[in-house]
Phi, psi and omega in degrees: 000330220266296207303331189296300194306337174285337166312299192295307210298319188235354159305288214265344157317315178301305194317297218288005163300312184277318178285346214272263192341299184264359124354278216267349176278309188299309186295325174286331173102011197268343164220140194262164189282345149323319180280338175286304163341299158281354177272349196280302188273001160282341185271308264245302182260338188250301214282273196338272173342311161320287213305305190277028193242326165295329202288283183319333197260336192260340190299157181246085209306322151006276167317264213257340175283141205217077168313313199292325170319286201281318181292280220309282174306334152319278222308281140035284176309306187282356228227312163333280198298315149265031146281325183272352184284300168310319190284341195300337158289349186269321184253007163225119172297301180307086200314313186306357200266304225279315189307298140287346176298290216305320182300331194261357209249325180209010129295130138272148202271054188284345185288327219260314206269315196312242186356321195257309177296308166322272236275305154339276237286328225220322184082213195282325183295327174285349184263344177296295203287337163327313207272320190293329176273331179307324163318315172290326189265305200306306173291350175282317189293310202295341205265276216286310160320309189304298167337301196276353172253353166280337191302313195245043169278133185267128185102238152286134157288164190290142157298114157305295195306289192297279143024253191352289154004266224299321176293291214290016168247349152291335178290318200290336151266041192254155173329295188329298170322289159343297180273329167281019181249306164275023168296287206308299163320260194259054151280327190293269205275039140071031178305145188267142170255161163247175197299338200255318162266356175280302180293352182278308188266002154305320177310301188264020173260318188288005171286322190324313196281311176280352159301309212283300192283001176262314156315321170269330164293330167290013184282310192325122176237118188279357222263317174321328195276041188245175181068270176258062225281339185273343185293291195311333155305287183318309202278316167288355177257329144319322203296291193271339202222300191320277221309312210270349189275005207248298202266344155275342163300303205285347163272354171292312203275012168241027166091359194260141185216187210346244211293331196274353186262302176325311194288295176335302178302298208280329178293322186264321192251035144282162182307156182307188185218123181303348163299351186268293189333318195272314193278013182268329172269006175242350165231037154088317204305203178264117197265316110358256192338313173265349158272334157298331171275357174283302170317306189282331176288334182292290187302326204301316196311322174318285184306310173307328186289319164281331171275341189271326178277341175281323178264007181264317184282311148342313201260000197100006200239019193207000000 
């Protein structure tokens, strides 16, 4: 029992280190918010992009690649959203409300949280297959985000189409996409690179992770934590304790097992994603509301994220 609880245990300890770390840098004043500002978009446009265009170039597609895994978690995912899309008039009255309660109840921060736990739990094959999926998941989360705030738009609605427009043109340049699709191109025709740029982005891949998890503890405003605090709990125990305990019965009772199951648990029992905070605020929502669920889905995540990797690793199924 001991050796499990050291498991669950030494997963989520880094994070929550780094996030400690840049937390206590921002709040002492030891780094300014200029700096975290700039650390989003060097992980955003340089390291992250590097890291899965490096990823993408070492995998042994063989190995780590799972169709059955990635249709399981879409479907899952498309399956999320409209479920909190239905319920969401029965348990929020309120459309500025309802709009982030549903966004923050079943985005995930997976770019941010995914690659490091995965990466505890699994080592390079699980940060492989992590790295793989992401491309399929960020435009499902970002497209499906856009649904649910137009839907639940207050007043007049968002011209759903032009909305839309515009995210699918953001998939189509985000960084992200991009370098794994050319990662992949010349993995495929076997182009040659050279050893002096494979280390310049080993260099800038390796930032990616304590920038990104340090930036995100500097976000944290305890200050946030006012108002509708019990709507923003609900969402966040959806978020973190429902979904993945919902998407992990049904990959047990589908057969999934050890790195294919774990990614499941990591897809699902992560924290809300900071990004529902920005787009909550460019489509009206209630925007208070989805920065206490960003906040509280983080911390909560920490404990579910441990107890959940202690009890997988318990039963055996990890």
């Amino acid at each position: 029992m001991f050796e499990n609880i050291t498991f669950g245990f030494y997963a989520i300890l880094p994070i929550l280190l780094m996030m400690t770390l840049g937390y206590l840098f921002r709040r002492t004043s030891f780094l300014k918010k200029e700096f975290f500002i700039g650390c989003d978009k060097l992980v955003f446009y340089v390291a992250l992009p590097l890291l899965l265009f490096e990823q993408m170039m070492e995998a042994e597609f063989q190995t780590v690649w799972d169709e059955d895994l990635l249709l399981f978690v879409t479907v899952a995912i498309v399956v999320a959203f409209i479920g909190i899309l239905l319920l969401g008039p029965a348990l929020i009255a309120n459309k500025v409300d309802r709009g982030a309660f549903c966004q923050g109840s079943v985005r995930s921060n997976y770019s941010i949280i995914g690659l490091p736990m995965a990466n505890n739990l699994f080592g390079a094959a699980g940060y492989q297959t992590a790295a793989l999926i992401m491309p399929f998941l960020i435009p499902l989360y970002n497209a499906l985000a856009v649904l649910i705030l137009t839907v639940n738009a207050p007043g007049e609605k968002k011209n759903f189409l032009v909305v839309t427009l515009k995210v699918l043109k953001g998939i189509v340049i985000n960084p992200l996409i991009l370098s794994m699709a050319l990662g992949a191109a010349v993995k495929y025709f076997t182009l040659p690179v050279p050893d002096t740029a494979m280390k310049i982005v080993g260099y800038c891949a390796n930032l990616t992770l304590p920038l990104a998890l340090m930036s995100l503890g500097a976000t944290f405003e305890f200050s946030r934590l006012k108002g509708k605090i019990l709507t923003a709990f609900s969402a966040s125990v959806i978020k973190t304790i429902l979904l993945p305990a919902i998407a992990v019965t049904v990959g047990v009772y589908m057969g999934f097992r050890n790195l294919s199951l774990g990614m499941i648990f990591i897809v699902f029992a992560g924290p809300t994603s900071v990004s529902s905070y920005s787009m909550a605020v460019g489509m009206g929502a209630n925007k208070e509301l989805a920065g206490q669920i960003v906040v509280l889905s983080t911390i909560l995540s920490m404990f579910t994220m441990f107890i959940g990797a202690f009890l997988l690793r318990s039963f055996g199924l990890i």
